[in-house]
N, C-alpha and C positions, 0 to 999 in steps of 0.2 A: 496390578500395581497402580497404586496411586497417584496421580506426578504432583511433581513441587510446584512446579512452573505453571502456574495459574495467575490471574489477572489481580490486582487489586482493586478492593472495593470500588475504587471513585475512576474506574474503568466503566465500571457501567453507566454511573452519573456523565461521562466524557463523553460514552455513544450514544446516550437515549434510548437504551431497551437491553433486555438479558437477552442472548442469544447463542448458540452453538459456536458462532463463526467466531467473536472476541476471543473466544480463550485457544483456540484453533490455531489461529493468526499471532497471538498473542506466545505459544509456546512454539510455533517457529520459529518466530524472531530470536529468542530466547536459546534455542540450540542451534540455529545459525551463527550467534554470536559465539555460541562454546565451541562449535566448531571449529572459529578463524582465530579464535583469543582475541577478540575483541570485546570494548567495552561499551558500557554503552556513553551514547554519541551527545558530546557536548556542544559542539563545532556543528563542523562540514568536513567529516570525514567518513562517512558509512555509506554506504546506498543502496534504496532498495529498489529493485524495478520487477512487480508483481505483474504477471501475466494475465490480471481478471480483467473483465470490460466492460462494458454497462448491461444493464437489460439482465440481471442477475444476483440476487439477494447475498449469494455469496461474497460479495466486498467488501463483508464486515468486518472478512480478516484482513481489510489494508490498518483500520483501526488498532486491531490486536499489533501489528506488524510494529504501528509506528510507535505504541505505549511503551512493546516490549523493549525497543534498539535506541530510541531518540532519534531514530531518522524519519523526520518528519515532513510534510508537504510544505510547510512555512520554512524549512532551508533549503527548500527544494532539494531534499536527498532521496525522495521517491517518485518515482515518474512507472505511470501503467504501459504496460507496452501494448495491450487492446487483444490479444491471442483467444480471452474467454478459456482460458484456464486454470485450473487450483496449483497453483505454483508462482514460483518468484524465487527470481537469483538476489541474493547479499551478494555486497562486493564492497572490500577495504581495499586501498590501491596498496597497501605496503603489504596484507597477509592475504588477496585473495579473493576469489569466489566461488558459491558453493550455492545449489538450485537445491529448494525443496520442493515438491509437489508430495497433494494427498493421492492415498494408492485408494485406486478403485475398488476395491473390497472394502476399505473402510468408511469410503464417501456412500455404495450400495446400504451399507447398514446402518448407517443412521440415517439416509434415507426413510428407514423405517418406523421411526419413531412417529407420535402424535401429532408434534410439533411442526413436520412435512406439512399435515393434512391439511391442519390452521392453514399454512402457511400459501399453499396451491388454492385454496379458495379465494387465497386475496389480503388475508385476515392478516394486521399488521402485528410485527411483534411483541409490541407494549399490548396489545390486547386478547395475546394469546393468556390463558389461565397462569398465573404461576407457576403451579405443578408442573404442568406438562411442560415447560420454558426449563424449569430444573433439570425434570428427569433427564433429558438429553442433555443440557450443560455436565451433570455429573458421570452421565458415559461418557461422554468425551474427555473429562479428567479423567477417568479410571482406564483409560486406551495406553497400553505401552506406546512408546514412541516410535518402534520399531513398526506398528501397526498402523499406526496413521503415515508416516511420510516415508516417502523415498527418499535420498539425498545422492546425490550428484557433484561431485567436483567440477569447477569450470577454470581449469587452466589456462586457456586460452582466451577469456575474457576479458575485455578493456574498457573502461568508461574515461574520457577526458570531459570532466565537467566544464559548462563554459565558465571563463576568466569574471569575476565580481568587480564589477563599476559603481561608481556612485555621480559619475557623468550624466547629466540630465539636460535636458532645453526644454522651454515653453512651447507649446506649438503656436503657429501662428494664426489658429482658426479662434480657439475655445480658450488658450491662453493656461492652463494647465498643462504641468510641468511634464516630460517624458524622459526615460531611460532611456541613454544614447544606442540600445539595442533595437529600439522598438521606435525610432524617429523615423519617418519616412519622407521625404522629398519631392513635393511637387509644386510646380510653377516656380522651382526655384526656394521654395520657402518649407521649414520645416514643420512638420504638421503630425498629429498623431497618428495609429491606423483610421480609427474609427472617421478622424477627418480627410483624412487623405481618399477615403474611397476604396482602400487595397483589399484586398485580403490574403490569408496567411493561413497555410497548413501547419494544421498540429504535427505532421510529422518531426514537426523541426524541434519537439520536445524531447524524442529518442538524438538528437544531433550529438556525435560523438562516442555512442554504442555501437561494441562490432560484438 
């Protein structure tokens, strides 16, 4: 079977290259959503927080993720959680969350294609051949769905996103303006991080995930 749930054209003009992982990511997002009955995302109300993490080609599908749902990194409705895994939970706070991961028998076989081989050499994906960029994009549409993901109910799941300000101050070094989140305090004067000297864990980008 065929699937519907494929990318449109100016998906690939948005990532810069044809690849397996767009339409992957891309029809997650998409039965994630049919999953919860949601729509796609106007606002700041969706969120995706995908388990992949750097050092790995596979983060195409955070692309596919965000074309498919409108939950995208500019409303901050998607945050990595860094695991290094093919997987990522949805979550609507009124219907829900639900974790997809790709099953291992389907990530083994198309491992097998050409497009690997390009790919492990080093060889970037705009200059893999066509053909071989196809062949594997069209297995991967022709995958039931059942074949590619797992899905997971996450009942137990909560995200409190932080509260949205539009509160700012100058810092007192460099004189550009900062969000009243990210003002840091020293000698008494407000200042940014970068002036202030501080530094700051990414963790504080999962803040509010259990």
């Amino acid at each position: 079977m065929t699937t519907q749930l494929v990318p449109p054209e100016w998906a690939w003009e948005f990532h810069g290259h044809q690849c397996p992982f767009i339409p992957i990511g891309y029809r997650m997002g998409k039965l994630a959503m049919q999953h919860l009955g949601a729509e796609h995302e106007a606002d700041h109300g969706f969120f995706i927080f995908p388990e992949l993490g750097e050092g790995h080609p596979q983060t195409c599908m955070m692309d596919g993720m965000q074309i498919a749902t409108g939950a995208t990194y500019g409303k901050l409705l998607i945050s990595k959680t860094f695991y290094g895994k093919l997987a990522a939970t949805f979550y609507h706070p009124k219907k829900g969350a639900v974790r997809f991961s790709l099953k291992s028998e389907f990530v083994d076989a198309m491992g097998k294609f050409e497009f690997f081989v390009y790919r492990k050499k080093g060889i970037e994906p705009s200059q893999i051949p066509l053909p071989v960029r196809q062949e594997v994009i069209h297995w991967v549409n022709e995958q039931p769905d059942e074949a590619m993901y797992k899905v997971e109910a996450r009942p137990d799941f909560k995200y409190t996103p932080l509260k949205g300000s539009f509160n700012k101050s100058k810092c007192s070094v460099c004189g550009e303006y900062v969000f009243e989140r990210y003002i840091r305090i020293k000698d008494g004067q407000p200042m940014c991080i970068p002036c202030s000297g501080f530094t700051e864990s990414r963790l504080d980008v999962l803040k509010g995930m259990q």
